[in-house]
C-alpha positions as CSV (number, residue, x, y, z in Angstrom):
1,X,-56.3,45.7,169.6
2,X,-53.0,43.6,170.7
3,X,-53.6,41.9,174.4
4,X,-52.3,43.7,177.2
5,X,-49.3,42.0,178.6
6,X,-48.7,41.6,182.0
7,X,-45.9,40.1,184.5
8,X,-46.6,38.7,187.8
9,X,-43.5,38.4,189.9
10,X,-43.8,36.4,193.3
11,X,-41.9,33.4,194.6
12,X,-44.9,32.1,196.0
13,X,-46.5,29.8,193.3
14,X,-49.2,29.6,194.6
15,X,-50.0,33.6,194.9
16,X,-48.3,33.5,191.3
17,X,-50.4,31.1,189.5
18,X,-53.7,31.9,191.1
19,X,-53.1,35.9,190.4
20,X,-52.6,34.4,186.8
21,X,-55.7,32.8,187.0
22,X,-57.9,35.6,188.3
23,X,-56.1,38.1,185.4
24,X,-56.3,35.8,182.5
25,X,-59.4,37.6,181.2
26,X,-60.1,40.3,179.0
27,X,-58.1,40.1,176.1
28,X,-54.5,39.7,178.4
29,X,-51.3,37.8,177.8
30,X,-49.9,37.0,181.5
31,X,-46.8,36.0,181.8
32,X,-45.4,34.5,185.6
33,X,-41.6,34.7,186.9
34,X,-40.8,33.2,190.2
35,X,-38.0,35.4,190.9
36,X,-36.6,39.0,190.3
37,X,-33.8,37.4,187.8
38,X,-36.6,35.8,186.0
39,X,-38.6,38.6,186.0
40,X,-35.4,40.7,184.3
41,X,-35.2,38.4,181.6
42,X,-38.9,38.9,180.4
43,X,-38.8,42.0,180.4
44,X,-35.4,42.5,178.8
45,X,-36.7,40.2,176.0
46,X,-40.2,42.1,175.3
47,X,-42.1,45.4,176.5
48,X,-44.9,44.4,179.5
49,X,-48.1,47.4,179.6
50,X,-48.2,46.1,183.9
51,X,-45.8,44.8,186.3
52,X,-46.9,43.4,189.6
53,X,-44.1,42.7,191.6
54,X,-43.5,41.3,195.0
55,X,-41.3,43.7,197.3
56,X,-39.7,40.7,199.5
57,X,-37.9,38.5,197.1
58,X,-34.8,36.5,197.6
59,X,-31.7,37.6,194.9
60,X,-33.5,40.8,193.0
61,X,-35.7,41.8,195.1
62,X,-39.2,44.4,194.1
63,X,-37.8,47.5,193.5
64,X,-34.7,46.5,192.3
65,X,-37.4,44.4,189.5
66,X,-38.8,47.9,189.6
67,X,-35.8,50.1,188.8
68,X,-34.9,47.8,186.0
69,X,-38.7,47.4,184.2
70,X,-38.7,51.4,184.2
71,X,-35.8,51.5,182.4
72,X,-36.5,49.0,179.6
73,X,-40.2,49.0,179.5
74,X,-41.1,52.4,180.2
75,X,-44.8,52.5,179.7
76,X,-45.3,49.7,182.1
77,X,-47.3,50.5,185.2
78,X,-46.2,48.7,188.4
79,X,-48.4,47.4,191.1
80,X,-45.9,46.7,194.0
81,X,-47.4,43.9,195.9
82,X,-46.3,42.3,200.1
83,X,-46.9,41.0,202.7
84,X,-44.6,42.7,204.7
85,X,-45.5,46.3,203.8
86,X,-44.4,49.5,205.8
87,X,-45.3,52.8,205.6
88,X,-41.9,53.6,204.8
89,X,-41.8,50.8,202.1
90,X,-45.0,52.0,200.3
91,X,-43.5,55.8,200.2
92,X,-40.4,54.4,198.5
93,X,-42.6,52.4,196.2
94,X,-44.9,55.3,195.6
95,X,-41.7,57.9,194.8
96,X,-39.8,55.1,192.5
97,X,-42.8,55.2,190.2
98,X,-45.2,52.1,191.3
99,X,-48.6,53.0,189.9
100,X,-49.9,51.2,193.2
101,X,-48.9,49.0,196.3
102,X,-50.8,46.3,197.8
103,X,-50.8,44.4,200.7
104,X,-51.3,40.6,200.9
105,X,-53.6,39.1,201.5
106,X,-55.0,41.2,198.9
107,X,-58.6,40.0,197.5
108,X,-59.3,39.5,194.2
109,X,-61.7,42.7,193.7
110,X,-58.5,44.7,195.2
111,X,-56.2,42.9,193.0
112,X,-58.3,43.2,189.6
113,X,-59.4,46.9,191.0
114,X,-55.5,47.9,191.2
115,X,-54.9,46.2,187.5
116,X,-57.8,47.7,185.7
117,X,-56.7,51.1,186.9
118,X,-53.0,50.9,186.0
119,X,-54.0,49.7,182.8
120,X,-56.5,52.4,182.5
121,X,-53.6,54.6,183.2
122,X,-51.2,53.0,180.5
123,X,-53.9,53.4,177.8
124,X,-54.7,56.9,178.3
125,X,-50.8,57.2,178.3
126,X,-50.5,55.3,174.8
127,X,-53.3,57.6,173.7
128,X,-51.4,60.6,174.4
129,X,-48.7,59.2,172.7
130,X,-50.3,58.3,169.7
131,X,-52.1,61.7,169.8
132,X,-48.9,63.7,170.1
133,X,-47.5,61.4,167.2
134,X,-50.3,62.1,165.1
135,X,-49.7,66.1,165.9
136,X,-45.9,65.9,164.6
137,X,-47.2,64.2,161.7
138,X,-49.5,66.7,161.0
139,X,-47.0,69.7,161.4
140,X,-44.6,68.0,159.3
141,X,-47.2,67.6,156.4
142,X,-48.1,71.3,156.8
143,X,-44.1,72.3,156.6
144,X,-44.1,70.1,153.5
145,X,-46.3,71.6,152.1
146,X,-44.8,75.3,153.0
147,X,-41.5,74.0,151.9
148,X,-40.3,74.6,155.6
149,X,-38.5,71.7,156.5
150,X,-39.6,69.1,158.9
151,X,-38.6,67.9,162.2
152,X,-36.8,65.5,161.3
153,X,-34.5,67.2,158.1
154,X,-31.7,69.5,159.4
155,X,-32.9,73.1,159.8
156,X,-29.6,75.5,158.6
157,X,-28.7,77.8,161.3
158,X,-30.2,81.2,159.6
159,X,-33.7,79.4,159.3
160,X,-33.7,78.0,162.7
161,X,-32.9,81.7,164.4
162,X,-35.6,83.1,162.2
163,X,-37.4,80.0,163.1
164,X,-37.7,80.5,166.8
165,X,-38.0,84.4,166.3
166,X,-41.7,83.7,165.3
């Protein structure tokens, strides 16, 4: 099983390295960016399973790191993490997609409570994926078989209406 990536965003370095420290167990490949710009180039250059991400950032802030992660790294769960959290903040957090939102001080049971859970989340995600993969596979050996053709070859039109008439 390949280690589970994960990015820690804060421009604290202090936060930042000791999160790294208390994370840097069971089988995971942390990676630490000081700032939202930072942050966008990791992920641009390779797919993270967890983002935690400070909201209050100077430049790209949280959810803008947020917004951006989603779109290139899909599967990722976010943990939105600050200090200056609002109830208003942690809806907006909560409706963008975060996975969860932390406030700081947060202790280190909270912290690796939050991460195992997101990452629980992400593998039963993969698993569904991998499931539903397995599933098209499947159907597209059975049509083989048949002589139907698969997903993936061109269906001509008077096979596709009689198709989705069954």
């Amino acid at each position: 099983m390949k280690p589970k990536r994960i990015l820690i965003v804060d421009d604290e370095a202090t936060l930042r390295m000791t999160m790294a420290e208390l994370l840097a167990a069971n089988d995971r490949e942390i990676v630490t960016a000081a700032s939202g710009e930072e942050a966008l180039a990791y992920i641009e250059d390779k797919p993270f399973d967890l983002v935690i991400v400070d909201l209050i950032m100077p430049g790209i802030d949280g959810l803008q790191v947020m917004d951006v992660a989603q779109k290139l790294s899909p599967q990722a769960q976010i943990i939105m993490l600050t200090a200056f959290g609002t109830l208003e903040s942690a809806i907006q957090a909560m409706r963008r997609g975060a996975t969860d939102y932390l406030l700081k001080p947060a202790s280190a049971p909270q912290i690796e409570a939050a991460v195992e859970r997101a990452l629980g989340l992400r593998y039963e995600e993969a698993r569904r994926e991998a499931l539903i993969e397995q599933i098209g596979d499947a159907f597209d050996e059975l049509r083989d078989r048949e002589g139907l053709p698969t997903h993936t070859q061109p269906v001509p039109p008077r096979q596709e209406r009689f198709l989705q008439a069954r």
